[in-house]
C-alpha positions in Angstrom: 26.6 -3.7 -20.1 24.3 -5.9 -18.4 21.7 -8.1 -20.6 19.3 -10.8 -20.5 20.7 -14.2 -19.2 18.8 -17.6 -18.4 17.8 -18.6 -15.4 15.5 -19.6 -13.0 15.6 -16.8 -10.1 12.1 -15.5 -8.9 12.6 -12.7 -10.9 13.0 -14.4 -13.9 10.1 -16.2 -13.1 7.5 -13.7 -13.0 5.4 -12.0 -16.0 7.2 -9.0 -17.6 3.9 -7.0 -16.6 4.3 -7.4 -13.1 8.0 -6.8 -13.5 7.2 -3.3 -15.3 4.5 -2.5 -12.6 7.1 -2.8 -9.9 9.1 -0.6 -11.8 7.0 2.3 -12.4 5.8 2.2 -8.5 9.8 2.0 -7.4 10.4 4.5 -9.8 7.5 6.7 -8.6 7.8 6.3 -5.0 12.0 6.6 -5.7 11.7 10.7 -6.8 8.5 11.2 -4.4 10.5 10.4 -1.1 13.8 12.5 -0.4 14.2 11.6 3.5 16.9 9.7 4.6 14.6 6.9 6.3 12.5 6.6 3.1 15.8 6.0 1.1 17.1 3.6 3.0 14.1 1.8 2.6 14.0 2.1 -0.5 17.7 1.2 -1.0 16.8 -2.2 1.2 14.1 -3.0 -1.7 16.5 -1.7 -4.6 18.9 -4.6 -3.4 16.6 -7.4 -2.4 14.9 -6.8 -6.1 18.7 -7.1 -7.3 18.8 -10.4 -4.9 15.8 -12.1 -6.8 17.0 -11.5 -10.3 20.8 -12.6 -9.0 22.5 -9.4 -9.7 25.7 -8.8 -7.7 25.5 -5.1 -6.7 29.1 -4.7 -8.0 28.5 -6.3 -11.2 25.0 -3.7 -11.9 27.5 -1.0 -10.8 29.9 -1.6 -13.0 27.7 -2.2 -16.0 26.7 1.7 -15.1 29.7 2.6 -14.1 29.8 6.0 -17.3 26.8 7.2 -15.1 28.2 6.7 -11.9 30.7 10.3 -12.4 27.8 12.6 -13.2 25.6 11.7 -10.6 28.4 12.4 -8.2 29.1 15.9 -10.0 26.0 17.0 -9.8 26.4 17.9 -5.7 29.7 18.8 -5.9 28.7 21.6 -9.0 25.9 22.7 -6.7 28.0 23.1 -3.7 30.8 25.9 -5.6 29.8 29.2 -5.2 31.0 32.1 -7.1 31.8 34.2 -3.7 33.3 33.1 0.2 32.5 30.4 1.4 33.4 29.1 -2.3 32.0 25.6 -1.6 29.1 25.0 0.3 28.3 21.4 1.8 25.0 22.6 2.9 24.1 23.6 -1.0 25.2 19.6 -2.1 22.7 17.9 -0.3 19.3 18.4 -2.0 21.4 17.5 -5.5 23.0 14.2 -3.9 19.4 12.9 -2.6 18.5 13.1 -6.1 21.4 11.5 -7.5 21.5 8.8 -4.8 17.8 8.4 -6.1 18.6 8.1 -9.4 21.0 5.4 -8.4 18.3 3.3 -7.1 16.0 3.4 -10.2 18.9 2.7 -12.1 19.9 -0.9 -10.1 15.9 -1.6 -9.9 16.1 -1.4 -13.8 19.1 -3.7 -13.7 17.0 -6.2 -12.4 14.7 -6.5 -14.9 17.0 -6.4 -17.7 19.2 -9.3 -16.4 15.5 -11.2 -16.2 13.8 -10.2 -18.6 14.0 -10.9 -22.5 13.8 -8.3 -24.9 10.6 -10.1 -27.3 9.0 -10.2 -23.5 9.3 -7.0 -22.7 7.8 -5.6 -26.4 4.9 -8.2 -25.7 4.3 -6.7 -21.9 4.2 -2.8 -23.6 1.8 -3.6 -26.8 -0.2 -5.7 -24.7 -0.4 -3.0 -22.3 -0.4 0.1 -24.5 -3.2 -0.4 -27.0 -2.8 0.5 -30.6 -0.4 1.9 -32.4 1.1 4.1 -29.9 1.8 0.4 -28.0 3.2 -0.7 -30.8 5.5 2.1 -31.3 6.6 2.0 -28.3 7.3 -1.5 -27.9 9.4 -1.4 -31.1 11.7 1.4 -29.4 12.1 -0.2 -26.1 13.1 -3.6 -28.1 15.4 -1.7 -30.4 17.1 0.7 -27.7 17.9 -2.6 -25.9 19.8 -4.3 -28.6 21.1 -1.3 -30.2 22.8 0.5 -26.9 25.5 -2.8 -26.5 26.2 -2.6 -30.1 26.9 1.4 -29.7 28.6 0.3 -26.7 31.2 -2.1 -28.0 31.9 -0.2 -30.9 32.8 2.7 -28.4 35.1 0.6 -26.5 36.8 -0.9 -29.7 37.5 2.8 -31.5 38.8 3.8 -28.0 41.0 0.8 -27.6 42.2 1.6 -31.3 43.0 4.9 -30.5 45.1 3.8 -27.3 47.0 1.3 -29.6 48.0 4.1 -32.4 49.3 6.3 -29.2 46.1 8.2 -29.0 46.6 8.6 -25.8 49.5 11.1 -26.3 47.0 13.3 -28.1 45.1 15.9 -26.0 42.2 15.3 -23.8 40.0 17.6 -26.8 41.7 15.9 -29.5 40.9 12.7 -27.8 37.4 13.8 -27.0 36.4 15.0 -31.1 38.8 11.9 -32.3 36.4 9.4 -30.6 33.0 11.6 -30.9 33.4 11.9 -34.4 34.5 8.0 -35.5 31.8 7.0 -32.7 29.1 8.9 -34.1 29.9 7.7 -37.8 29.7 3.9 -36.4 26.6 4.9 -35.2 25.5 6.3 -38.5 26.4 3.3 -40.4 24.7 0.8 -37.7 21.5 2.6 -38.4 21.7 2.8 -42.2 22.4 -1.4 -41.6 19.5 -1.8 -39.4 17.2 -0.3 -41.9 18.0 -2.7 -44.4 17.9 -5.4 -42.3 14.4 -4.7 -41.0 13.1 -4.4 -44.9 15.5 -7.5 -45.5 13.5 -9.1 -43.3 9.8 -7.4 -44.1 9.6 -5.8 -40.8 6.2 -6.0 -38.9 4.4 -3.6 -36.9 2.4 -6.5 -35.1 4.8 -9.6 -35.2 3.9 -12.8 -33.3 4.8 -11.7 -30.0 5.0 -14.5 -26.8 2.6 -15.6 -24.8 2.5 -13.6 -21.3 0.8 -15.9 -18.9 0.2 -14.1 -14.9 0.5 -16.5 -12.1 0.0 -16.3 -8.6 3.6 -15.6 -7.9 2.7 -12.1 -9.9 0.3 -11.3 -7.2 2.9 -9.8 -4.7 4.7 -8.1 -7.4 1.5 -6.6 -8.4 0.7 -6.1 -4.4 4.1 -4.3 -4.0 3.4 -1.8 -6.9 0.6 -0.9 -5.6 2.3 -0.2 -1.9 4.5 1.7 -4.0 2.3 3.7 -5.7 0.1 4.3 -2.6 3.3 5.8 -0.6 3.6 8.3 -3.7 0.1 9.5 -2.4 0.5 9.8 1.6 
C-alpha cells in the first residue's frame, strides 16, 4: 500500500490545500465527463500528477491492485443477460467508462498520499473545515490513513499463515470465513488498542497541528482546480 515518503518532487512541494483542491476538481470533473476525448484527457493529467509526486504507474497500480478486479466486473456483470444474445458488449460500455473513471480518481489520490504527510493533511481539513465538524473530520482522515496498512498487513500475514498450515487445501468458502473471521477479530483487537492508546496518550481534539504556508508554486495548482471545476459546469 502506497504511503508518505520524503522527497523533494513538485508535488511534495506544494501546500496540502492546494493538493486537496486539485483533488476535488479531478474528482469532480472525473464523474462529470464520460466521452472518450474528455478521458483521455483526463487520463493525460491523472499521469502527469503521478509524474510530479514520482509515482510509477505500475507501482500505484499495484498498491490498488484488490480494486483493480471489481472495477473490471462491473462491465462484464452488466453485459450478461438472462435471455439470447446472453452477453451484450453494447450493455458493458456505460459501466466500464465509469470504472475506467474510477480508476483515475483512484491514481490522482495516489499522488497525494505518496506526497503528502498524514499530520499535513489533518491540518489542510481543520483549517479548511471550521469547527468541530473540521475537527472530526480531520481525525478520521488521519486515522483511516494509518489504520488501513495496519488492517492491511495483518490481512496478508493471517493469509500467509493460513497458506503455511495447508489452508490452501481447504475450500474457497472455508478459505473465505477462515480469513473473514480471524481478520475481523485482528481488526477488533486493533481498535480496542488504539483506544487506549489515544487515552494513554490524553488524546486532543485540537493538537498542535503544522504550519501550512501557500506559495506561489500553489497558484497553478489552485488555477487548475479551478479549470477543473469550471469544465464540471460547461
Amino acid at each position: 500500500m502506497l504511503t508518505y515518503e520524503p522527497d523533494d518532487t513538485l508535488a511534495h512541494r506544494l501546500d496540502p490545500r492546494s493538493k486537496l483542491a486539485v483533488q476535488v476538481g479531478f474528482a469532480a470533473s472525473a464523474l462529470a465527463h464520460t466521452t472518450p476525448s474528455a478521458l483521455a484527457v483526463l487520463t493525460g493529467l491523472a499521469l502527469g500528477l503521478l509524474w510530479s509526486a514520482r509515482v510509477p504507474l505500475r507501482q500505484a497500480l499495484y498498491a490498488y491492485r484488490f480494486a483493480l478486479p471489481l472495477l473490471a466486473l462491473a462491465p462484464l456483470v452488466s453485459a450478461f443477460t438472462l435471455g439470447a444474445p446472453w452477453f451484450d458488449p453494447q450493455a458493458a460500455l456505460v459501466p466500464a467508462l465509469a470504472s475506467y473513471r474510477v480508476l483515475l480518481i483512484i491514481l490522482v489520490s495516489a499522488a497525494y498520499i505518496r506526497s503528502t504527510p498524514v499530520r499535513d493533511s489533518r491540518a489542510a481539513i481543520q483549517r479548511t473545515v471550521p469547527g468541530k465538524p473540521g475537527q472530526l473530520l480531520g481525525m478520521g482522515v488521519a486515522l483511516v490513513f494509518r489504520f488501513l496498512p495496519l488492517l492491511r498487513q495483518d490481512l496478508e500475514t493471517i493469509r500467509d499463515a493460513s497458506a503455511a498450515r495447508l489452508g490452501t487445501e481447504r475450500s474457497l468458502l472455508e478459505r473465505v470465513v477462515h480469513i473473514g473471521t480471524v481478520s475481523l477479530e485482528r481488526a477488533f483487537t486493533r481498535a480496542d488498542r488504539l483506544s487506549l492508546a489515544l487515552q494513554a496518550r490524553c488524546f486532543a481534539w485540537n493538537p498542535t497541528l503544522p504550519p501550512l504556508v501557500l506559495t506561489r508554486g500553489d497558484a497553478p495548482a489552485f488555477a487548475l482546480a479551478g479549470v477543473l471545476v469550471v469544465t464540471v459546469l460547461l
